[in-house]
C-alpha positions as CSV (number, residue, x, y, z in Angstrom):
1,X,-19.8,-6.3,7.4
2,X,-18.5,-3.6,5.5
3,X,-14.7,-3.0,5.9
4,X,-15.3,1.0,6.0
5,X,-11.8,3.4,6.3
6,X,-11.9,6.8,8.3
7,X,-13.0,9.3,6.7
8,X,-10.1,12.0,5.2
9,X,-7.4,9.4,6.5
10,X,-5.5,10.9,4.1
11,X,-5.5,14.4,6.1
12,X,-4.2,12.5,9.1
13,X,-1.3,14.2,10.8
14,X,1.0,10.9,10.1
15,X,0.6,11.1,6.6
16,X,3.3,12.8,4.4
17,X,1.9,16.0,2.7
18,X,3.5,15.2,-0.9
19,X,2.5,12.0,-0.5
20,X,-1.2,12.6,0.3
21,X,-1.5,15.3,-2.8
22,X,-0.4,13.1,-5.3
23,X,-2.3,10.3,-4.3
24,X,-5.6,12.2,-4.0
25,X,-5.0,13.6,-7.7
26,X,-4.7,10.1,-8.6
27,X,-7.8,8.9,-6.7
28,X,-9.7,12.0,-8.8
29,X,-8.7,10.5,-11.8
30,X,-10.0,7.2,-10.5
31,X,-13.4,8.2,-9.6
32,X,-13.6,9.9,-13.3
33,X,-12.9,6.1,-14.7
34,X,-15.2,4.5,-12.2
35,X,-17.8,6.8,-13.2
36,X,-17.1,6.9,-17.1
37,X,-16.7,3.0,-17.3
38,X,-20.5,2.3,-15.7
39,X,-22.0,4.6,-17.8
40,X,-24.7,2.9,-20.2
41,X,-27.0,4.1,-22.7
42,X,-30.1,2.3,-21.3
43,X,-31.6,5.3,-18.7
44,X,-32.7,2.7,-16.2
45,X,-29.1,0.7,-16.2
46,X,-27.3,3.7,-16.1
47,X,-29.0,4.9,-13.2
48,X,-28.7,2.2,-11.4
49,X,-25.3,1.3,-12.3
50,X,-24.1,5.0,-10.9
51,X,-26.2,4.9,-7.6
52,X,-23.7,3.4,-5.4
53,X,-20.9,5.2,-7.0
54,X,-23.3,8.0,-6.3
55,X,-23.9,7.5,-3.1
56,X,-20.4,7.9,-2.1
57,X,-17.5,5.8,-0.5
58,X,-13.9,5.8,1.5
59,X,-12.6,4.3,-1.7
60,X,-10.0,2.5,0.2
61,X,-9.5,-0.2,-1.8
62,X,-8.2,1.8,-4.4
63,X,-6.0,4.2,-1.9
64,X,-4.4,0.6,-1.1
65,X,-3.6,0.1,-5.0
66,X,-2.3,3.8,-5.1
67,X,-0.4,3.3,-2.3
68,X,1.7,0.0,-2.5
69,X,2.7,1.3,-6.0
70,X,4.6,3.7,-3.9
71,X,7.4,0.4,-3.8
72,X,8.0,0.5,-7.5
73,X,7.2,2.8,-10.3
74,X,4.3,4.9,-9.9
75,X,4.6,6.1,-13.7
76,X,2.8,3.1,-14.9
77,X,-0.5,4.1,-16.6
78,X,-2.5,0.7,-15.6
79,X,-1.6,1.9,-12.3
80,X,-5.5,4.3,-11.7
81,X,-7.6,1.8,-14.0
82,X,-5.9,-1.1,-11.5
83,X,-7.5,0.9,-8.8
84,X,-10.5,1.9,-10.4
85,X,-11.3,-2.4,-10.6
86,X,-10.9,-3.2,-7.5
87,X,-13.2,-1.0,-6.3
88,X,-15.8,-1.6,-9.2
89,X,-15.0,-5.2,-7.7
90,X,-16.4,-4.1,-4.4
91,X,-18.7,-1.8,-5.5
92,X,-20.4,-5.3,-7.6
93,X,-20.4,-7.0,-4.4
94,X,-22.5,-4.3,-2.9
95,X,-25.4,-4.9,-5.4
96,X,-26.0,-8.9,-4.3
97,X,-24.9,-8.4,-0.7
98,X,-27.9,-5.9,-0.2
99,X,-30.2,-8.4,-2.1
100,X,-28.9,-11.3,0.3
101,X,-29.3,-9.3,3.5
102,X,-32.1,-7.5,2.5
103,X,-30.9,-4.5,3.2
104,X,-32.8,-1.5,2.9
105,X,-29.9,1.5,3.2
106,X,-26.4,1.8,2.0
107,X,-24.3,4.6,2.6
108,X,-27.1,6.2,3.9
109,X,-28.9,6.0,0.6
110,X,-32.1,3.4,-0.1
111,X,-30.3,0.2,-1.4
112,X,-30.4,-0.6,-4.9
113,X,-32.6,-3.9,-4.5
114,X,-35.2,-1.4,-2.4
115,X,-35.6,0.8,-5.2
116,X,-35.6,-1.5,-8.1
117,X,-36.4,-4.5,-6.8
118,X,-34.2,-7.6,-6.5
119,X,-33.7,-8.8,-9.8
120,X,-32.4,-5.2,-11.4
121,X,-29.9,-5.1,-8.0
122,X,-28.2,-8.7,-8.7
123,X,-28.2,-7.4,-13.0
124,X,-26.7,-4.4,-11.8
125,X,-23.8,-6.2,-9.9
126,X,-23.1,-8.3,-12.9
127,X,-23.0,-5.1,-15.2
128,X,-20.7,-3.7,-13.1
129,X,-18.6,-6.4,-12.7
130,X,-19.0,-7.1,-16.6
131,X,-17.2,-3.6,-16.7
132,X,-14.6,-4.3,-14.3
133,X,-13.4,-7.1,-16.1
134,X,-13.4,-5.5,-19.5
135,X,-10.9,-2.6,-18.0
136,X,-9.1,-5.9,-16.4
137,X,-8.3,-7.7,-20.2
138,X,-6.3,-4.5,-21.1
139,X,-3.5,-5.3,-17.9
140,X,-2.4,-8.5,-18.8
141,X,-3.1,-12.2,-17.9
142,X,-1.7,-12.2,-14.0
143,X,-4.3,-9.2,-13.5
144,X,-7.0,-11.4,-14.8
145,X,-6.1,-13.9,-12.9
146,X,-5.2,-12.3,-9.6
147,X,-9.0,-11.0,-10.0
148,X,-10.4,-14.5,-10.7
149,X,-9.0,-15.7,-7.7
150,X,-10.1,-12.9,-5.5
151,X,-13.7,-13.4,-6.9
152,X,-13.9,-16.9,-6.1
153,X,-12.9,-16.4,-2.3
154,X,-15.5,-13.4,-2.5
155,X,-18.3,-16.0,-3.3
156,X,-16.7,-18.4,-1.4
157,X,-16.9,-16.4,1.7
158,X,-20.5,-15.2,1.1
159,X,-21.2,-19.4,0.8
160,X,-19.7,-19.9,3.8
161,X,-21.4,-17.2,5.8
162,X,-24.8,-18.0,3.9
163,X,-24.2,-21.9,4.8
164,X,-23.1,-21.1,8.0
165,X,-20.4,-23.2,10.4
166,X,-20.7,-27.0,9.9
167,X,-22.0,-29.5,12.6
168,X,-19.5,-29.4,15.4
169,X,-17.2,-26.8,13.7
170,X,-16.0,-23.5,15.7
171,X,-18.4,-20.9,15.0
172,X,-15.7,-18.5,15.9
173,X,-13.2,-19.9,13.4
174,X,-15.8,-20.1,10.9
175,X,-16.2,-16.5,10.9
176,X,-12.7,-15.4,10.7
177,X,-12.9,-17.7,7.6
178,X,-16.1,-16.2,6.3
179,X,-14.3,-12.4,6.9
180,X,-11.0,-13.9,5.4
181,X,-12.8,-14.9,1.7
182,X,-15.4,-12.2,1.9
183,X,-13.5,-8.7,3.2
184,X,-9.7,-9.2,3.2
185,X,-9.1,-11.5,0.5
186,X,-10.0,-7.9,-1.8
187,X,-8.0,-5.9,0.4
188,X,-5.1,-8.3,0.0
189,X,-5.9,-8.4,-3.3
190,X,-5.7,-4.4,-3.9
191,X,-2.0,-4.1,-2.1
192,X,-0.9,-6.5,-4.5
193,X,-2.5,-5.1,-7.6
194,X,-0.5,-1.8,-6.9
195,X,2.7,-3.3,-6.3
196,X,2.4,-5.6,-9.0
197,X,1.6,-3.0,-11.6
198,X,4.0,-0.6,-10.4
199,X,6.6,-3.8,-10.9
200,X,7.7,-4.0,-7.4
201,X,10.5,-6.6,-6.4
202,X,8.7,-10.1,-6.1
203,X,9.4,-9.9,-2.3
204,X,8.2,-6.7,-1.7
205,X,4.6,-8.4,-3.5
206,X,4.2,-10.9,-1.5
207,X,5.1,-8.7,1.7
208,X,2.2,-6.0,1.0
209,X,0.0,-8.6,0.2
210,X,0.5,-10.4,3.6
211,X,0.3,-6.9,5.4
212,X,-3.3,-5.7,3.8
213,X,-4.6,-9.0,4.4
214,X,-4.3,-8.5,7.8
215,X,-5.0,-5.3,7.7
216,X,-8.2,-6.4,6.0
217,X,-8.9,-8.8,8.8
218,X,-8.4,-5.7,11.2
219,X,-11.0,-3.0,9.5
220,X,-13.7,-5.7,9.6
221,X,-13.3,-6.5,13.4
222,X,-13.0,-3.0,14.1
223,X,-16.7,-2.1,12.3
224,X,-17.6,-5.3,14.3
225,X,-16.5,-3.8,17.8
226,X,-17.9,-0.5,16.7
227,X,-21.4,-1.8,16.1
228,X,-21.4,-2.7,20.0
229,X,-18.9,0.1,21.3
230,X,-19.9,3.4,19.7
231,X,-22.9,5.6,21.0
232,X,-23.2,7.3,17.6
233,X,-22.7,5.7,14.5
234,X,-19.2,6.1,13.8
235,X,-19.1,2.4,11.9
236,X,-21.1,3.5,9.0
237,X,-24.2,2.2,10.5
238,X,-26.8,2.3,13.4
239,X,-25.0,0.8,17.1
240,X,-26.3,-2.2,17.3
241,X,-27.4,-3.2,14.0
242,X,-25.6,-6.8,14.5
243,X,-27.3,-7.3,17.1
244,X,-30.9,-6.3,15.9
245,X,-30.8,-8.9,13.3
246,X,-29.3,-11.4,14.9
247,X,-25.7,-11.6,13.3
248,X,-23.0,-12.6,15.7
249,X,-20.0,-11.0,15.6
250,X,-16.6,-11.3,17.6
251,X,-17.3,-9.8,20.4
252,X,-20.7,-12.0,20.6
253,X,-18.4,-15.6,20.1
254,X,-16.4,-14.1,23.3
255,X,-19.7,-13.2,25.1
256,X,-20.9,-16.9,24.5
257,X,-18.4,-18.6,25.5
258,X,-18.3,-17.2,29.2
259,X,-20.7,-20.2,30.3
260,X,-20.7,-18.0,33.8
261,X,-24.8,-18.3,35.3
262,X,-24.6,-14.5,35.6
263,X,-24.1,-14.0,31.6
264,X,-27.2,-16.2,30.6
265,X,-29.3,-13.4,29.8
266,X,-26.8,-11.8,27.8
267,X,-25.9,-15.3,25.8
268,X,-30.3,-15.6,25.9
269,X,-29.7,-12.5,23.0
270,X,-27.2,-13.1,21.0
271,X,-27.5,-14.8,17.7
272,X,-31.4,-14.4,17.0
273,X,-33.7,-11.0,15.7
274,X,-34.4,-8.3,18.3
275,X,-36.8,-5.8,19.1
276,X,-36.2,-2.1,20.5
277,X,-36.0,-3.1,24.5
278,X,-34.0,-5.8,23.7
279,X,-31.5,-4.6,21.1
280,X,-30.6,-1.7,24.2
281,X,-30.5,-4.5,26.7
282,X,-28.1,-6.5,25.0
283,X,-26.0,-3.6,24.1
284,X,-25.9,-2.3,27.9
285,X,-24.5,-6.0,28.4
286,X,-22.2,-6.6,26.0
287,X,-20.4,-3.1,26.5
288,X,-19.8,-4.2,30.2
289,X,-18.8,-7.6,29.5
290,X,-15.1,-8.8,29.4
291,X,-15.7,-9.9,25.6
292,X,-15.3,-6.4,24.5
293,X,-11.7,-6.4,26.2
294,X,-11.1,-10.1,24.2
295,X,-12.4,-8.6,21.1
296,X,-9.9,-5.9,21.2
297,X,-7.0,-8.2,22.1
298,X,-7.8,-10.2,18.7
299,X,-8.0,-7.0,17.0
300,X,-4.5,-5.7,18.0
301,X,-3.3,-8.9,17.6
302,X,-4.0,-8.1,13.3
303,X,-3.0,-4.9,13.7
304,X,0.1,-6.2,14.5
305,X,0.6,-8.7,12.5
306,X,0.2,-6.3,9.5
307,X,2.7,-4.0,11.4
308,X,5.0,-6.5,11.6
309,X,4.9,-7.1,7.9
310,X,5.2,-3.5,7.1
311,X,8.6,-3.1,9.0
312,X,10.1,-5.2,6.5
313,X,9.4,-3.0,4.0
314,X,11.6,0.0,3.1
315,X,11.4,2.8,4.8
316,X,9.2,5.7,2.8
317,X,6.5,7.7,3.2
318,X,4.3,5.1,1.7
319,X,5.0,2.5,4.5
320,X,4.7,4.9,7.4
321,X,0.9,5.8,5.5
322,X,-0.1,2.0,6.0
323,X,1.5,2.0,9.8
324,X,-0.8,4.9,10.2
325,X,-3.7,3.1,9.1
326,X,-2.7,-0.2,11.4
327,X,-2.8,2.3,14.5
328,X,-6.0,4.2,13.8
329,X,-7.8,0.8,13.2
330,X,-7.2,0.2,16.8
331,X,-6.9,3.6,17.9
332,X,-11.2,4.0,16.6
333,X,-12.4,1.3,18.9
334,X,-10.4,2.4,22.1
């Protein structure tokens, strides 16, 4: 699960030119920090602390920061090293998700734990979280602790999905939990850094924070639905990946519970590894099934939620930027 952004959104027609130049100077100042703050004078750790950087990235995390400073002073100068730690945050996660899921590519690049093995992947997180929270100490003790507390429902999430659903607990609610802690509790997190710095009013906080956690919740069901829905691979990875290796996603819950006789062999697929024949199979049976249509409902149904947030918010370019990433959310898996 990866929470990935459109590529360019900035360029969308929606967004306000001025707007969209002075943030992308910003975000160019941000990857200059990212890059700067990893750098090490070991060759090895160096390396390997700048391959993900490397490899590329939305950086949305850190156009959310930018962008809910837009409701209170964007002069601040903590406001581009506030971005560039949440997404050093995200980038640390990276490292040990890969180890945990074995992964073998990310962002189209070999994965660090492929390259140098497991052990230099998990260090390499830790550096780079190490580095994060040095740039935190320097923005006072509600940034450190806003970051604490996003950390721990990162881990918490990655128990949970590790651990898996309890004995007679909805697997489908334990997901949304599991997506809550691990992908939107950062993204919540990154709205509210950028308000906060920027010294919003306390309301307008707590408002952005509510709206990018359900926006958070949105981008990950949306790369879920794309991973059955798209015939190329517009979520960032291979169509069908989920599937293959036997994760079960939303649309999968909905398959499973139609109990119908006609959607056994469907159900027969879900939730353990595939091969080739059956991977297509199950993706020719899933796209036709009414759990696609469910999956989208549920989707909206966060879209909206984070829209309805938003309208509270004054109105500015800034606000009509994150409405414009509520409807391409939905818009990509139409």
């Amino acid at each position: 699960m990866s929470g990935a952004v459109p590529s360019g959104f900035l360029t969308l027609p929606s967004i306000d030119d001025a707007l969209a130049r002075e943030i992308q100077a910003e975000l160019d100042r941000v990857e200059k920090l990212l890059h700067d703050t990893v750098e090490a004078s070991d060759p090895l750790l160096n390396e390997a602390a700048a391959h993900l950087l490397a490899a590329g990235g939305k950086r949305f995390r850190a156009i959310l920061v930018l962008l809910a400073a837009r409701f209170g002073d964007t002069g601040n100068p903590d406001l581009v090293p506030a971005a560039a730690v949440v997404e050093l945050t995200h980038v640390a996660t990276l490292y040990h998700d890969d180890v945990m899921d074995e992964a073998e590519l990310r962002r189209g690049e070999p994965s660090a734990n492929r390259r140098w093995g497991n052990s230099i992947a998990i260090l390499t997180g830790d550096y780079v979280f190490a580095r994060a929270s040095e740039m935190l100490a320097d923005l006072g003790t509600e940034a450190v602790r806003l970051q604490a507390q996003t950390f721990g429902r990162l881990v918490r999430g990655q128990i949970l999905e590790t651990a898996g659903p309890n004995a007679g607990a909805d697997p489908m609610a334990h997901y949304l939990e599991v997506i809550g802690d691990k992908t939107a509790s950062l993204i919540a997190s990154s709205g509210r850094f950028g308000a906060m710095v920027a010294g919003a009013d306390p309301k307008v906080i707590e408002t952005v924070t509510r709206a990018c956690d359900a926006l958070g919740m949105a981008f990950q069901l949306s790369d879920d639905i794309l991973d059955v829905a798209s015939e190329t691979d517009q979520s960032g990875k291979v169509p069908g990946t989920d599937l293959r290796e036997g994760v079960l996603t939303l649309p999968m819950f909905h398959a499973q519970r139609d109990d119908a006789p006609e959607n056994a062999r469907l159900r027969s697929l879900l939730g353990r590894p595939l091969g080739d024949d059956e991977t297509a199979e199950a993706l020719s049976l899933l796209r036709a099934h009414p759990a696609m249509s469910a999956a989208r409902a549920d989707l909206e149904g966060w879209a909206n939620l984070a829209r309805t947030e938003l309208a509270t918010l004054p109105s500015c370019p800034a606000r009509d930027a994150f409405e414009a990433l509520c409807d391409y959310v939905v818009r990509r898996t139409g």
